[in-house]
C-alpha positions, 0 to 999 in steps of 0.5 A, spaced: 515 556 548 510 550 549 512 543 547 509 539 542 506 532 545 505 526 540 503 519 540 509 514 539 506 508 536 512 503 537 512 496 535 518 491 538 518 486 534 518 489 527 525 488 522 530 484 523 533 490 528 534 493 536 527 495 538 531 497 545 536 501 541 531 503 535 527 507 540 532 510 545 535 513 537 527 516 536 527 518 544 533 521 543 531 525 537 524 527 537 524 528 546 528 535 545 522 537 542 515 533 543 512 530 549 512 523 547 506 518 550 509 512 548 505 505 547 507 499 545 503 494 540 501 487 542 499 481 540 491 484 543 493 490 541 495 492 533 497 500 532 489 501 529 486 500 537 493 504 540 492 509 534 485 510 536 485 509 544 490 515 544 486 520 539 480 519 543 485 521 549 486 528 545 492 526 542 494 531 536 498 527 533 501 520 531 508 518 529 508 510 528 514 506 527 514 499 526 513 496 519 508 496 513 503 493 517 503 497 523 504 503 519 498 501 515 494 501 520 496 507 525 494 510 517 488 507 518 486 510 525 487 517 522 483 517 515 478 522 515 481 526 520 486 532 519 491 529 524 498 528 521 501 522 522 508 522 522 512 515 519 519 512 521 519 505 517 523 499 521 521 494 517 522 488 512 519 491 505 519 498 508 514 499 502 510 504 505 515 510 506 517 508 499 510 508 496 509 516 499 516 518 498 518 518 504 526 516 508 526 509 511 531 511 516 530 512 522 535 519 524 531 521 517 525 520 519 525 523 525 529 530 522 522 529 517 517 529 523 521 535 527 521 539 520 514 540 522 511 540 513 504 536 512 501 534 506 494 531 504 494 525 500 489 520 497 486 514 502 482 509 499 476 504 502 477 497 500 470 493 502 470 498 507 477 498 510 480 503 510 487 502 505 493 506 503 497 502 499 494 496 496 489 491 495 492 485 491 488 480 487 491 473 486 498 471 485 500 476 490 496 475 494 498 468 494 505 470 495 505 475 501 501 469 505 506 464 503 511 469 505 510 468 514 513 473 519 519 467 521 521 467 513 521 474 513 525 475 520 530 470 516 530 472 510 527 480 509 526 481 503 529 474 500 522 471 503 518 474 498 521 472 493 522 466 495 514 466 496 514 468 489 518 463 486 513 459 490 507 461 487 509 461 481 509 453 481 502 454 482 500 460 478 492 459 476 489 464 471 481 466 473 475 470 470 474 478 472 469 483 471 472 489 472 466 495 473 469 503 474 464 508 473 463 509 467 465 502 464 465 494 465 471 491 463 471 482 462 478 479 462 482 474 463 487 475 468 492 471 474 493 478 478 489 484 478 492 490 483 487 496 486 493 502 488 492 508 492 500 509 493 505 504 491 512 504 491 517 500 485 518 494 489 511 491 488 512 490 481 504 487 480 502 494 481 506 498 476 503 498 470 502 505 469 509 511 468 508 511 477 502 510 481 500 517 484 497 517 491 493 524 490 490 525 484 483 522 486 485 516 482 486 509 484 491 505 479 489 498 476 494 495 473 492 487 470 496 482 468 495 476 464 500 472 464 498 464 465 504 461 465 510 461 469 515 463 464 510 469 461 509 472 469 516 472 470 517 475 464 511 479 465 514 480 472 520 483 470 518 488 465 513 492 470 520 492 475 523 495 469 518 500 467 516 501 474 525 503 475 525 508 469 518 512 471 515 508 464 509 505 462 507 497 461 508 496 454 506 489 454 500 485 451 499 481 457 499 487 462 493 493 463 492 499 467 487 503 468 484 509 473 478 510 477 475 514 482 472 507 484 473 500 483 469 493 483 471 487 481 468 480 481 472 473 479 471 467 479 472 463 481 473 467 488 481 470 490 484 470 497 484 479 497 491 482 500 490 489 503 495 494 506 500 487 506 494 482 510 490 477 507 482 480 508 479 474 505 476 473 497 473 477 492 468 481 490 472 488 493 469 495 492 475 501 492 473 508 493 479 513 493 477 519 499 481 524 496 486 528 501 484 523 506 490 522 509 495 527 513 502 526 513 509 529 515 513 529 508 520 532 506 518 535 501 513 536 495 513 531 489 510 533 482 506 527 480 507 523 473 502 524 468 495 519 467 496 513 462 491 508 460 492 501 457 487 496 455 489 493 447 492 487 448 489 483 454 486 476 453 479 474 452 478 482 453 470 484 453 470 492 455 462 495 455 461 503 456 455 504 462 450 507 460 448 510 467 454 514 470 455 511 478 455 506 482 448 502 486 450 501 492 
């Protein structure tokens, strides 16, 4: 029988964790049936450059392990093409096998990959990067700079909210201009995110009943909180909702979804995307149906489509006349 061969791209400096001990656990595990070409990532070399060096070798196959960002970006490597990536998270949020489903335990993981079942799901294309999860605009993106590797090292999750409550100091409201294919929408908000897939855990992207990562649809979720007590209440009911698979039912928040986004601010705001800060606004989000390939457990049926706009601030909606995008 011929062995399977695959490419491990292993990051040891990911989680709070063992790295020594975490891969001899994935070695003894996945080794039985894969031959494994292991590489390490490095200071000079993210998972995307490792990701693709080994494709371009003939590797047939990418199983990452690490955390969101290393996860993220060996994706990256594989959008477009029907290489099948496998995902063993060993982070700190571990937000990307939330988002998609999928065990965040090593032992699970590895059982995942050897049962040998794939599935398409949506990608995404963010100022032409590619993007899995997320790109946040505004106080979340705030956060997740404040929220440094050494806090996060420290505190794990506990550094985000300490980031947040951070932020929450400083929160500034900001003009946006949101165009879809159909329509172009102005409103007053201090944080608008653009999803392809994410899980509970990243509150500012639940305004809908659950973000569904293969209907070719990217999930825009707006809020418009401007103080700190309403962006906490605000906070606090998306986590709710989000928990009970619920739609947002406040008049601060928003949602919507598109095959495309472009959103303009003013004044320009830092852009998270995938867990990085990329740089300010303007962005342009293309969804690539089915782009991405990756070992699942098991099927999920999505939630249904939802929509809410009433209720926003200095809320101006125009229909486009002409369908589409002028690139």
């Amino acid at each position: 029988m011929t062995r399977k061969t695959a490419c491990l791209v292993f990051n040891p400096v990911a989680g709070q964790s063992n790295p020594e001990q975490d891969l001899a656990q994935i070695r003894s595990l996945l080794e039985p049936e894969f031959d494994l070409d292991i590489r390490m990532t490095t200071a000079e070399m993210d998972a995307d450059e490792i990701a693709r060096e080994a494709i371009a070798d003939g590797a047939k196959v990418i199983i990452a392990s690490g955390g969101d960002g290393t996860l993220s970006a060996a994706a990256d490597a594989v959008v477009g093409t029907d290489i099948p990536l496998g995902v063993i998270s060993r982070g700190t949020a571990n937000a990307f096998a939330a988002a998609l489903e999928l065990p965040d335990t090593i032992e699970a993981a590895c059982q995942m990959i050897l049962g040998g079942v794939t599935r398409k799901v949506d990608a995404a294309l963010c100022n032409d990067r590619p993007m899995v999860l997320l790109a946040g605009i505004g106080f979340e993106a705030e956060t997740v700079e404040k929220a440094d590797r050494q806090a996060k090292k420290r505190f794990g999750m506990l550094a985000y909210v300490m980031a947040g409550l951070q932020q929450l100091r400083e929160l500034e409201s900001f003009t946006a201009e949101i165009e879809t294919e159909d329509r172009i929408i102005n409103v007053t908000a201090a944080a608008i995110t653009v999803a392809n897939a994410a899980p509970p855990t990243s509150v500012l992207a639940q305004g809908p009943d659950g973000v569904v990562f293969d209907d070719g649809l990217l999930d825009v979720t707006v809020v418009s909180s401007t103080t700190r007590a309403g962006a906490i209440a605000a906070s606090f009911h998306l986590l709710s909702t989000a928990l009970n698979e619920n739609a947002a039912e406040r008049d601060d928040v928003g949602y919507l979804r598109a095959e495309r986004v472009k959103i303009r601010t003013d004044p320009p705001q830092k852009v998270v995307l995938d867990g990085e800060i990329i740089g300010e606004t303007p962005i342009d989000v293309k969804c690539i149906p089915d782009g991405l390939t990756i070992f699942v457990p098991k099927e999920a049926a999505p939630p249904s489509a939802a929509e809410k706009l009433e209720g926003l601030p200095d809320l101006i909606v125009e229909n486009k006349v002409v369908v589409g995008f002028a690139d």
